[in-house]
MIRO-691365 format. One record per residue: x, y, z of N, C-alpha, C in turn; residue number from 1. Coordinates in Angstrom, 1 decimal, m for minus. Example, Ala and Ser with C-alpha at 12.3 -4.5 7.8 and 13.67 -1.06 7.14 Angstrom:
% residues 2
[pt [13.2, m5.7, 7.8], [12.3, m4.5, 7.8], [13.2, m3.3, 7.8], 1]
[pt [12.8, m2.2, 7.1], [13.7, m1.1, 7.1], [12.9, 0.0, 7.9], 2]
END
This chain:
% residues 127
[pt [1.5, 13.9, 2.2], [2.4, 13.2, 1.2], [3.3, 14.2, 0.5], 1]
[pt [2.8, 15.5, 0.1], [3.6, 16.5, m0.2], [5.2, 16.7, 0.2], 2]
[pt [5.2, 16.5, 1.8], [6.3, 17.0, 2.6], [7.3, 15.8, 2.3], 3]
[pt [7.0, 14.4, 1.9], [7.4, 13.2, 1.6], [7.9, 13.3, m0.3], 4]
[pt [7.6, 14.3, m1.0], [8.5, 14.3, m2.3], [9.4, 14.7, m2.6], 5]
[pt [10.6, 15.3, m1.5], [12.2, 15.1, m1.8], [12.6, 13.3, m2.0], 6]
[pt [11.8, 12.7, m0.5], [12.1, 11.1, m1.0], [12.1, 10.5, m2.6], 7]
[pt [11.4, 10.7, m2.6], [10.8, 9.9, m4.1], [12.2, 10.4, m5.3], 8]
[pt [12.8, 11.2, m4.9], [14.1, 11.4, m5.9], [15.4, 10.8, m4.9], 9]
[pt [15.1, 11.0, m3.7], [16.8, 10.4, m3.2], [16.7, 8.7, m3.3], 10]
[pt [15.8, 8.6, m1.9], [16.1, 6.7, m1.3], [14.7, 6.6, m1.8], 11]
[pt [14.9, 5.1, m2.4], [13.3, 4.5, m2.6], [12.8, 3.7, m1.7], 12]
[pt [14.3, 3.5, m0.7], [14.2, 2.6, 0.2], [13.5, 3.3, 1.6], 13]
[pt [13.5, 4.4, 1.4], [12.6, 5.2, 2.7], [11.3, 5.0, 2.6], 14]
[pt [10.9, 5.2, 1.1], [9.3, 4.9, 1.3], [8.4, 4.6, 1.7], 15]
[pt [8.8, 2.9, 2.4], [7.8, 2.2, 2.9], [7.8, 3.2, 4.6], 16]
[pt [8.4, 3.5, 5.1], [8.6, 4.0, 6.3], [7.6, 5.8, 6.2], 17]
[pt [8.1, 6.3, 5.3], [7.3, 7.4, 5.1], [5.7, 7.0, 4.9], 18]
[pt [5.1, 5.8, 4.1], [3.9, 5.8, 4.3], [3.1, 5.3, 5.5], 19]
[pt [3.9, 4.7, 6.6], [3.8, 4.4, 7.6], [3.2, 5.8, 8.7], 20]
[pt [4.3, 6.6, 8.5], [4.5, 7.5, 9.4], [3.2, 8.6, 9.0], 21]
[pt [3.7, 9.1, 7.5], [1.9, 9.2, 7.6], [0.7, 9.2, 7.5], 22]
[pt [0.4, 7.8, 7.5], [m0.8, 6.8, 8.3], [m1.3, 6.9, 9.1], 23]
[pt [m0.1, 7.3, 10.2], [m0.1, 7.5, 11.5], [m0.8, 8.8, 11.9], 24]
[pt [0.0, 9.5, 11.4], [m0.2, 11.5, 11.4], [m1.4, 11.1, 11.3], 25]
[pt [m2.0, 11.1, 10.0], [m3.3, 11.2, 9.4], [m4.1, 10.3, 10.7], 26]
[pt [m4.1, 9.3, 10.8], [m5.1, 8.6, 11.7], [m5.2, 9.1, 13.3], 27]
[pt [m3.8, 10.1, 13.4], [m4.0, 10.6, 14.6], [m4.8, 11.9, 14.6], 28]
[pt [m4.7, 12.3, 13.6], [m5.7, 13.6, 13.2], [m6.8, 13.3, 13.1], 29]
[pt [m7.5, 12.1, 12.7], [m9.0, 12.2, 12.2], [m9.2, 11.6, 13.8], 30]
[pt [m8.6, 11.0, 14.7], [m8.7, 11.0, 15.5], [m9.1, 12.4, 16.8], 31]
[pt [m8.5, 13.4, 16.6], [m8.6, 14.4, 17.1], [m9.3, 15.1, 16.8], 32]
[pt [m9.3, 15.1, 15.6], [m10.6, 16.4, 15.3], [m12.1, 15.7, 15.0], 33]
[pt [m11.9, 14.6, 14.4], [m13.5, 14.1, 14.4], [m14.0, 12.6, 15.0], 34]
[pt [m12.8, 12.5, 16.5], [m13.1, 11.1, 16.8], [m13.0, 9.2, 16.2], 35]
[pt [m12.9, 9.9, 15.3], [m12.5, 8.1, 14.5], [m11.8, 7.5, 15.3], 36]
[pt [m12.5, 6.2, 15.2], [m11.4, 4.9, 16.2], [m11.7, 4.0, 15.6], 37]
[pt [m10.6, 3.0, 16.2], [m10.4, 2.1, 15.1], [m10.8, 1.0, 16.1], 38]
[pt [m11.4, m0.3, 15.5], [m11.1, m1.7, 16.1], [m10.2, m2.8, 15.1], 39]
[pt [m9.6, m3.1, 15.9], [m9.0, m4.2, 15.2], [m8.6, m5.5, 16.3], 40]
[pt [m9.3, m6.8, 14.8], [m10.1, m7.8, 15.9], [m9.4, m9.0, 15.0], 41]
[pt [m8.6, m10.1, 16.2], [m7.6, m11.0, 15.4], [m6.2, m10.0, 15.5], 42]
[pt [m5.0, m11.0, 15.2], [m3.7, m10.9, 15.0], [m3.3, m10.2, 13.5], 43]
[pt [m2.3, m9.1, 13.6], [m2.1, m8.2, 12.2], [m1.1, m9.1, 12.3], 44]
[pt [m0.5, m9.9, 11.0], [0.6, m11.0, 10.3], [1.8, m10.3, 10.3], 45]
[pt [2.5, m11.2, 10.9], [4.2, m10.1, 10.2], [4.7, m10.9, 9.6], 46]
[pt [4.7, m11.9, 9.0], [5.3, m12.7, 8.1], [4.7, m12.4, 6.6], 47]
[pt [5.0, m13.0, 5.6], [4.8, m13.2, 4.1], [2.7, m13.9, 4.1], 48]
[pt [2.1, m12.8, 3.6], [0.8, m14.0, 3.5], [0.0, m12.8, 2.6], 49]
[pt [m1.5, m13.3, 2.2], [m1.9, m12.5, 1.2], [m3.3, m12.2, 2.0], 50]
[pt [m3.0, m10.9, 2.0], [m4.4, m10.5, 2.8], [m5.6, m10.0, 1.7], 51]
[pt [m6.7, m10.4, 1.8], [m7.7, m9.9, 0.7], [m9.0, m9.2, 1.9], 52]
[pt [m8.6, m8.2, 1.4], [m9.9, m7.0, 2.0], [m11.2, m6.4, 1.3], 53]
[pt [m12.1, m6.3, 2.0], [m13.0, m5.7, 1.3], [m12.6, m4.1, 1.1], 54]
[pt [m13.2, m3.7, 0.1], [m12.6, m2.4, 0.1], [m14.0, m1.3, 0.1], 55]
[pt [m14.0, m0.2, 0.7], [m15.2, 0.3, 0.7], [m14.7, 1.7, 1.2], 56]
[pt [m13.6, 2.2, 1.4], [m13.3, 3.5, 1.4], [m12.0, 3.6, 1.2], 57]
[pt [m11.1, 5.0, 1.3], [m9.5, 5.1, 1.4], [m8.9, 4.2, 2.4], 58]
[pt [m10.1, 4.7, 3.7], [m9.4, 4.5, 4.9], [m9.1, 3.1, 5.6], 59]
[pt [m9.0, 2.1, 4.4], [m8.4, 0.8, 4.7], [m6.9, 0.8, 4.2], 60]
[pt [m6.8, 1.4, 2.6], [m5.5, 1.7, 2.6], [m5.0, 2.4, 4.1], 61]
[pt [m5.2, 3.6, 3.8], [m4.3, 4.0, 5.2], [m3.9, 3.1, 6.5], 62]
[pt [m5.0, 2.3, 6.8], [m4.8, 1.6, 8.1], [m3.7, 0.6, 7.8], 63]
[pt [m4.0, 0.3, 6.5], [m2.7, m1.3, 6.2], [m1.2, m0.4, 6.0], 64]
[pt [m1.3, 0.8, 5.7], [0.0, 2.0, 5.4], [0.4, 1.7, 7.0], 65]
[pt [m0.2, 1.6, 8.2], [0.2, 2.0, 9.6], [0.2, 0.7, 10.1], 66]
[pt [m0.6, m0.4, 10.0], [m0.1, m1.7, 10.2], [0.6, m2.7, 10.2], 67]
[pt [0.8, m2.5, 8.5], [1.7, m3.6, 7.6], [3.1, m2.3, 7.0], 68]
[pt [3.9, m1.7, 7.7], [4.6, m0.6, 7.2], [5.4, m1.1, 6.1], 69]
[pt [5.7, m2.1, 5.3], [6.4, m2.4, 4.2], [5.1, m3.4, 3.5], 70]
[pt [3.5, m3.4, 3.1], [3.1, m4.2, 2.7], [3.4, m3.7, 1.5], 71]
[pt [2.4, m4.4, 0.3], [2.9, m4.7, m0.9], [1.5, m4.4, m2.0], 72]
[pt [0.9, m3.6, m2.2], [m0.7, m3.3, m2.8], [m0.9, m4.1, m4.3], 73]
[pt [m1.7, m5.0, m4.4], [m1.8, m5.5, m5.8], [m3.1, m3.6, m6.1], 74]
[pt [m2.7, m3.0, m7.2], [m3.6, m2.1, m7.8], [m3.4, m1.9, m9.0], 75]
[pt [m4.5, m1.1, m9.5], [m5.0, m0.9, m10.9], [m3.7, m0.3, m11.3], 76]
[pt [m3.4, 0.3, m12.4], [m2.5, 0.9, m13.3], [m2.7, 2.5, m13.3], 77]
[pt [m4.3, 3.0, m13.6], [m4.8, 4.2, m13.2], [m4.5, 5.0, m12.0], 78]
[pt [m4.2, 4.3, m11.0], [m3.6, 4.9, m9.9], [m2.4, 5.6, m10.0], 79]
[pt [m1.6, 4.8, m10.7], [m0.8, 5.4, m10.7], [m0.4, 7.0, m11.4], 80]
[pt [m1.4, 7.2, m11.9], [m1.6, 8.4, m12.8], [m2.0, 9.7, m11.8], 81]
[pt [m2.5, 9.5, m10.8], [m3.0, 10.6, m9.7], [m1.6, 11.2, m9.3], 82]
[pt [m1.8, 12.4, m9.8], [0.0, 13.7, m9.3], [0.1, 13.1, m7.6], 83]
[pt [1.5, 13.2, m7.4], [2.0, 12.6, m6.3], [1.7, 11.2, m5.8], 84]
[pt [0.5, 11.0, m5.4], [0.0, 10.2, m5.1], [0.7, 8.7, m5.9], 85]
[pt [0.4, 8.6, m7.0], [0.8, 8.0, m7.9], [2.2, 8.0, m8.2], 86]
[pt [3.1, 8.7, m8.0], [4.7, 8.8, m8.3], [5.2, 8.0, m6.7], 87]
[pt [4.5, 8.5, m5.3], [4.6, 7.4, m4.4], [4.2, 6.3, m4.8], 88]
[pt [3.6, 5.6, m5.3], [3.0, 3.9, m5.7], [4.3, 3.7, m6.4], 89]
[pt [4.0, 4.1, m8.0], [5.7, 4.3, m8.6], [6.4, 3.5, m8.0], 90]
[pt [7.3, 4.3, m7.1], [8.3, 4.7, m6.2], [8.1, 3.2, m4.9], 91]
[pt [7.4, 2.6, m4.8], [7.2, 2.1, m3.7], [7.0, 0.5, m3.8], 92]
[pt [7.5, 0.0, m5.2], [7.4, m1.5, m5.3], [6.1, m2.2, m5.1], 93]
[pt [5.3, m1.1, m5.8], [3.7, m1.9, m5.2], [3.2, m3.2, m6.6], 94]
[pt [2.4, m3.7, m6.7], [2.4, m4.5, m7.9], [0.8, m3.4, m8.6], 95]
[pt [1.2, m3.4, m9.7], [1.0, m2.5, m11.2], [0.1, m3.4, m11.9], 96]
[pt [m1.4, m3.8, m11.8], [m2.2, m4.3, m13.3], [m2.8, m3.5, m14.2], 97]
[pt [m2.7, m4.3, m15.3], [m3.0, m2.9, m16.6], [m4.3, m4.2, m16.3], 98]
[pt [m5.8, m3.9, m16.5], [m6.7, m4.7, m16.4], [m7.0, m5.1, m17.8], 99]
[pt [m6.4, m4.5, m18.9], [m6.4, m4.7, m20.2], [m5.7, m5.4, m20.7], 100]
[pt [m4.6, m6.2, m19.8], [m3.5, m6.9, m20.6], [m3.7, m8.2, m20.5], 101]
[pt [m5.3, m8.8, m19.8], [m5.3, m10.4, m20.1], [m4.6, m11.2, m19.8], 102]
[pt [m4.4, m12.5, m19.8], [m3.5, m13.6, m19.0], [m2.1, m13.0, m19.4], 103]
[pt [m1.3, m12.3, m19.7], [0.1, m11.7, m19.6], [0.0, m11.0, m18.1], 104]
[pt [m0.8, m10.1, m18.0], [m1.0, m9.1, m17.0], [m1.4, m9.9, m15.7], 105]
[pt [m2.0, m11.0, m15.8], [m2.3, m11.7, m14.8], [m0.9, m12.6, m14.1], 106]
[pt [m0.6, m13.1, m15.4], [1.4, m13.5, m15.0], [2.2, m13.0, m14.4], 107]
[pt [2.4, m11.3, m15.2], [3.2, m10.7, m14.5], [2.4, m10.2, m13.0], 108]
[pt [1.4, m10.4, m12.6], [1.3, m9.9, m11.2], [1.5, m10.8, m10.4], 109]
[pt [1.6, m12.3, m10.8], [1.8, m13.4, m10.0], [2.7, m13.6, m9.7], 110]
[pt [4.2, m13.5, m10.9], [5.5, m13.4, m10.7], [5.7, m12.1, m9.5], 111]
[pt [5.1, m10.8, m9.6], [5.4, m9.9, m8.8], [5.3, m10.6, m7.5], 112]
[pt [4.1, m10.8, m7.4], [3.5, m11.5, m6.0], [4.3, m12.6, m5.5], 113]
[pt [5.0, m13.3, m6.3], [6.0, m14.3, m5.7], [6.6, m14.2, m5.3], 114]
[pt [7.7, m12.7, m6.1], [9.2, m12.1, m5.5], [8.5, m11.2, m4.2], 115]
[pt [7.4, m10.5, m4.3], [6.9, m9.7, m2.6], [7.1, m10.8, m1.3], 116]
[pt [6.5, m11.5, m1.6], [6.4, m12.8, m0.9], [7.5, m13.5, m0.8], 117]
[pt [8.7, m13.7, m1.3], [10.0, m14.5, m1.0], [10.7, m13.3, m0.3], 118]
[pt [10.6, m11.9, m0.3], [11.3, m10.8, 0.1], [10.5, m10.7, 1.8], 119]
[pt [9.5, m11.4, 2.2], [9.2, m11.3, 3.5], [7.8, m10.2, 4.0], 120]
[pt [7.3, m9.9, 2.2], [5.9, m9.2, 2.4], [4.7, m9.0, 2.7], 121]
[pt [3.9, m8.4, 3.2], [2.2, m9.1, 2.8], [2.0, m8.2, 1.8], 122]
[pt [0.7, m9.2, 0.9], [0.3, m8.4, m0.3], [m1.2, m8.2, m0.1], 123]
[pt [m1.4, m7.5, 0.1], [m2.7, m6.9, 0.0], [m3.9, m6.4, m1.1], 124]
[pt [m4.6, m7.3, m1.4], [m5.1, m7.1, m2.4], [m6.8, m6.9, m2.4], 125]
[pt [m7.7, m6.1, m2.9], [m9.0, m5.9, m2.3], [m9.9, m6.2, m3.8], 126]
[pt [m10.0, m7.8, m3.8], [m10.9, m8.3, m4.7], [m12.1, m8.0, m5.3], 127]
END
């Protein structure tokens, strides 16, 4: 992600493409060096729909970074606080909840989720 922070000051419109790419890197690495493989079972959506995953490690984000290359992350607010890491989310039109801000906070992620969704996104969200 490192090699990806000149983006984050030029185009914001590169983003989604750089977290794609690497998803990829990375998944072909853990591939190589420690065997990981993936199954994937059913149709990945390219249209607008709201995917709810279980979440139980990083490495579901990454997979949805390499599957869905422009999805859409409903996440915490604290994320965004981790150096780099967090200035890519920033940077990358994802939807932002403050878990403290009560039915406001729940509005504005629904309005978010509307406009992701009219723009042609999936939103991904791990309940």
């Amino acid at each position: 992600m490192i090699v990806f922070l000149p983006i984050l000051i030029l185009d914001r419109n590169v983003l989604p493409r750089c977290g794609h790419v690497w998803s990829s890197m990375l998944r072909w690495w853990l591939s190589v060096a420690v065997g990981v493989r993936v199954e994937i079972r059913g149709e990945v959506p390219s249209g607008p729909c709201l995917i709810a995953a279980k979440h139980q490690s990083a490495w579901e984000v990454i997979e949805f970074l390499r599957l869905l290359p422009d999805a859409c992350f409903v996440l915490k607010r604290e994320l965004t606080w981790i150096p780099i890491f967090g200035w890519y989310i920033s940077g990358n039109r994802q939807i932002v909840v403050d878990r403290s801000g009560g039915v406001r906070a729940l509005k504005r992620m629904l309005g978010e989720a509307q406009i992701a969704l009219n723009a042609g996104r999936q939103i991904v969200v791990f309940p």
